[in-house]
MITOR-576911 format. One record per residue (C-alpha): x, y, z; residue in one letter; residue number from 1. Coordinates in steps of 0.02 Angstrom, whole numbers. Last residue first. Layout:
// MITOR-576911
[[X; Y; Z]; "a"; NUM];
...
***
This chain:
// MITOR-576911
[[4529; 5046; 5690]; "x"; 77];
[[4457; 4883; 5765]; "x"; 76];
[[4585; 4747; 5712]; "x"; 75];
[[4536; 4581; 5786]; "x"; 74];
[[4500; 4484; 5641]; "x"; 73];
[[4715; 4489; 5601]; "x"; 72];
[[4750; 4451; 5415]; "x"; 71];
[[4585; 4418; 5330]; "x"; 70];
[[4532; 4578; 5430]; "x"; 69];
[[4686; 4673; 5332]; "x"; 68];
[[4643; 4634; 5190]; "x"; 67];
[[4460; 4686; 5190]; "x"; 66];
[[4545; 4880; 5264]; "x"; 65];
[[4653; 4876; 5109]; "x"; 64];
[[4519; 4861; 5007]; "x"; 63];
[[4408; 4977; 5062]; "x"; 62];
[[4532; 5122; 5108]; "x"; 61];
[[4627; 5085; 4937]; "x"; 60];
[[4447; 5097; 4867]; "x"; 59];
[[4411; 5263; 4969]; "x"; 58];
[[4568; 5325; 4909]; "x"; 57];
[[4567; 5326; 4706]; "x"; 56];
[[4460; 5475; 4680]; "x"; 55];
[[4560; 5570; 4777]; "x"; 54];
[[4705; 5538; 4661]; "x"; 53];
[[4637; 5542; 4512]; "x"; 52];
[[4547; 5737; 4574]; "x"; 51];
[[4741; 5802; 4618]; "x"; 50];
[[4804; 5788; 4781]; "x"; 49];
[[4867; 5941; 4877]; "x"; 48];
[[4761; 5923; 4999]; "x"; 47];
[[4825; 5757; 5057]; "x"; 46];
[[4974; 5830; 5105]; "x"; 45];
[[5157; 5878; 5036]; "x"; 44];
[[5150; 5792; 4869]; "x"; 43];
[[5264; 5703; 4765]; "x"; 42];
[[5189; 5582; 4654]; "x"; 41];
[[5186; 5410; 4711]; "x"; 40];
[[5078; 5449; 4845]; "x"; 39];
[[5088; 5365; 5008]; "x"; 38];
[[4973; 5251; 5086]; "x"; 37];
[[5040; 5193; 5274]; "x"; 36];
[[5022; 5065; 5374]; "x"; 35];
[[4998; 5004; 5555]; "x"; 34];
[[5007; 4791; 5540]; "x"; 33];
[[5036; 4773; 5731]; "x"; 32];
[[5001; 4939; 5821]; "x"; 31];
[[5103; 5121; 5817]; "x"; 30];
[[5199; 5061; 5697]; "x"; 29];
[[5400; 5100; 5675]; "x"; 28];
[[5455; 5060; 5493]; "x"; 27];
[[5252; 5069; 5464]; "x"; 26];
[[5214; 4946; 5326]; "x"; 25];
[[5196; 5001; 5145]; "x"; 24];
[[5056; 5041; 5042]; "x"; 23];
[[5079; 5149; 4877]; "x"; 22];
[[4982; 5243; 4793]; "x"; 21];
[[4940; 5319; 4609]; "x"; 20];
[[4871; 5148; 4517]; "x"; 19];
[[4891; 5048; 4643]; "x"; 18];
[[5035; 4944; 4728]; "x"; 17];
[[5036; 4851; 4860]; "x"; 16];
[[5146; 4790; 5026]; "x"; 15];
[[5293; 4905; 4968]; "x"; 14];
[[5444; 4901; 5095]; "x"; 13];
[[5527; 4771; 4955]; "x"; 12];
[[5508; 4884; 4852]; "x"; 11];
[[5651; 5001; 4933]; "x"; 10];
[[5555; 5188; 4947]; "x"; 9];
[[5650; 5318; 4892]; "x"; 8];
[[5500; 5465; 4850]; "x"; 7];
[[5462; 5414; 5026]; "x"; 6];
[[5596; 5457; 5120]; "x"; 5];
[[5602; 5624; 5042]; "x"; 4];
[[5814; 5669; 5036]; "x"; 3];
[[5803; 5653; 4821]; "x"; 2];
[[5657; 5753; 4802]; "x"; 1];
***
């Protein structure tokens, strides 16, 4: 997938790393901190992740969200 943006992510644009995601900052975020978790497989949409995968979001959610309050305390979304 060599023209996918994110199958070419610089790792320096990676904020963490899990087992099978990535979080970066937004290039172009809608509010301070906006990120993303991407895949490191290849896939078109969330439904096309496999059962490891899903499995693995609500802690990325979780943890990610905890970080993010240490950060900035007034994030509400």
């Amino acid at each position: 997938m060599s023209k996918c943006i994110f199958c070419n992510l610089i790792s320096n644009r990676i904020s963490y790393e899990y087992k099978n995601f990535y979080v970066v900052r937004d290039a172009f975020p809608v509010t301070p901190l906006h990120s993303l978790i991407i895949t490191k497989r290849h896939v078109v949409s969330y439904f096309q992740c496999n059962n490891d995968e899903l499995a693995e979001i609500p802690l990325i959610l979780d943890t990610q969200k905890t970080e993010l309050k240490l950060i900035d305390q007034n994030i509400s979304g």
